[in-house]
C-alpha positions, 0 to 999 in steps of 0.5 A: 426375456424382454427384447432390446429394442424395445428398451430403447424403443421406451428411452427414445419415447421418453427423450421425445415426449420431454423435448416436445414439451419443450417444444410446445412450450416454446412455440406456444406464447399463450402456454409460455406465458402460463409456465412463466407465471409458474401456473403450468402444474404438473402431478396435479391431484385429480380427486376424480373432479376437483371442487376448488373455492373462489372468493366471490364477494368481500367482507361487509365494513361499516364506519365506527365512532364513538358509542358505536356497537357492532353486528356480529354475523357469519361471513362465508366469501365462498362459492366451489367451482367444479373443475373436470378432467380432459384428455388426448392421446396419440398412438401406433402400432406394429403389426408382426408382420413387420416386426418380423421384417425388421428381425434381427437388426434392433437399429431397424426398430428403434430407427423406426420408432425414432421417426414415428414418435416425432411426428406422433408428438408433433400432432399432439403438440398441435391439437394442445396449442389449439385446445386454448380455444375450444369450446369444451361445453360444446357437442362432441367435446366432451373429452376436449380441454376447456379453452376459452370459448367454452366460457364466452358464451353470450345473451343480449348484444345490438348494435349500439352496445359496447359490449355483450351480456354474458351467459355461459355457465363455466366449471359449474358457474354461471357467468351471468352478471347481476346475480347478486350485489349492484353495480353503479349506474351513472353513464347516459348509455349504458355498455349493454342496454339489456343489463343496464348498469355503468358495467363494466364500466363504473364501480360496484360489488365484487359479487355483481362480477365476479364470474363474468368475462367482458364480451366486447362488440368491436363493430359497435356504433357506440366507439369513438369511431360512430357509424365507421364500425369497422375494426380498422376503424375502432381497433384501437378503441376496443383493445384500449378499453379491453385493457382498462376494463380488465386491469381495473377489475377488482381483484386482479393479482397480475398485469400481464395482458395478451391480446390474441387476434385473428390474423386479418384483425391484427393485419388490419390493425398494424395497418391502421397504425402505419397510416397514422405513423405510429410504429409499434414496438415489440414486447419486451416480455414477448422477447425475453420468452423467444417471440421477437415478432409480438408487438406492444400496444398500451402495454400489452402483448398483441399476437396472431395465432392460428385457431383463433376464428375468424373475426375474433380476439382474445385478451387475458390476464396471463396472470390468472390463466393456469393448465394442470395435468395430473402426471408428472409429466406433460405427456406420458408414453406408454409402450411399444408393448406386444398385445397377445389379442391383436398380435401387434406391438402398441405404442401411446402418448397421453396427457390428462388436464384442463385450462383453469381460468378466471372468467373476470379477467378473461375478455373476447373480442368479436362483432356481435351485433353491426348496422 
């Protein structure tokens, strides 16, 4: 006969996990801006690694008159980027000694149980809030979610460009730019001398970029500030522009921008604004989801969080950002259950997922390359 505690050992289980969702959720404005969008998605289909189709490129239209013939020839806009699965997990155990200890008082077991849980959950909330920015390409990470910086990575930059070349490869993809199609080239300076176009800057064919997130060099010489490249001095050029740049991108379907900073970055920026009387607002938006504290600047969303390294900011279409997990349910509990091998009852939570993003929507901020 199974034991009554261990019922309601599994129904607190289940009540935590659903209130730490909630939770993470809430205290998470990157996830809260994910399940605004109705990009959190839950049962999602695993199918082992999960191949999904990008439009990379558009349909080729010519000019028609009068005695104009057409060319027929197959169009094929698709390239499949391979998605993997990611997981973490968090787990206790009680051994028979102490279950032998609580014997007899099923309040002991499930009290017990109702302060581990918690705290359990808790750490997982964390280690979720910080996976948006891991590496997931990295060493050692390859159980870890794919955060941002595993598609930020970066080739030539010096000091003068405004921005890096991107060089990474995501879910299968690399995220060079220039592997196909052409890209204007109008600018006196171009914003990365090594790829030498008006990008991102400029106009061009969607296949130019289509898989490339903007590396901005905030300590570049090139800003309106000159030699003065510090980020108190070009803050506000660099999140201006960051904004232009992924906001004309074509394609894009969504304009809500967030601006992840480091909190001696953003610091520096209010600091910067108060010496020139500019007050900041808070964000509407910010608001309406429980974070009254998020400034607006040019219609963005500006946040510190902690996990953001130092030195470093993220700005992201939150539109186009989704998490997929393949449960029903965020996390998932799984016990306390009696293991005859270890003589211990077994308790563990669990999710299975990843970050889906779109590299051409994403940007990093960071000092590449200074005098």
């Amino acid at each position: 006969m199974a034991e009554t505690w261990v019922g309601l050992a599994n129904q607190a289980s289940a009540k935590y996990s659903k209130d730490l969702t909630d939770l993470t959720i809430r205290n998470q404005i990157g996830l809260a801006l994910i399940e605004r969008a109705g990009n959190l998605k839950l049962d999602v289909d695993g199918s082992f690694e999960a191949k999904y189709p990008i439009d990379y490129k558009d349909a080729e239209v010519s000019s028609f008159g009068l005695g104009s013939g057409i060319t027929y020839a197959p169009f094929d806009p698709t390239k499949l980027a391979t998605l993997d699965w990611r997981g973490m997990v968090v787990s206790d155990m009680m051994g028979l000694k102490e279950r032998a200890m609580m014997d007899g008082s099923t309040a002991q077991f499930v009290n017990r149980y109702k302060r581990i849980i918690p705290k359990e959950l808790k750490s997982m909330r964390k280690k979720i809030g910080l996976e948006l920015y891991t590496d997931g390409g990295a060493d050692g990470n390859e159980n870890r979610f794919c955060g941002m910086e595993t598609l930020m990575g970066q080739g030539t930059c010096v000091v003068a460009d405004l921005v890096g070349q991107p060089d990474d490869t995501y879910n299968s993809i690399d995220t060079d730019v220039a592997t196909a199609g052409t890209w204007s080239s109008d600018l006196t300076t171009p914003p990365n001398e090594a790829i030498d176009t008006d990008w991102p800057e400029g106009t061009g064919d969607p296949e130019y970029d289509y898989w490339s997130p903007k590396l901005i060099n905030w300590s570049s010489t090139s800003w309106p500030s000159g030699a003065s490249n510090s980020w108190t001095d070009t803050g506000a050029y660099v999140l201006r522009r960051t904004a232009q740049w992924l906001l004309q991108t074509a394609g894009i379907e969504g304009d809500t921008l967030l601006a992840l900073l480091n909190g001696q970055l953003l610091t520096d920026f209010k600091n910067a604004q108060e010496t020139k009387l500019r007050t900041l607002a808070t964000h509407p938006t910010a608001r309406d989801l429980g974070f009254p504290n998020v400034l607006e600047y040019d219609g963005m969303m500006l946040k510190s969080e902690y996990g953001v390294p130092v030195n470093t900011g993220y700005v992201l279409n939150m539109d186009e950002v989704e998490l997929l997990i393949l449960k029903k349910k965020f996390i998932t509990t799984h016990g306390p259950i009696l293991d005859p091998d270890s003589a211990a009852y077994k308790w563990f939570a669990y999710t299975f997922g990843n970050f889906k993003f779109v590299p051409k929507f994403c940007a990093k901020l960071y000092n590449y390359a200074s005098a």
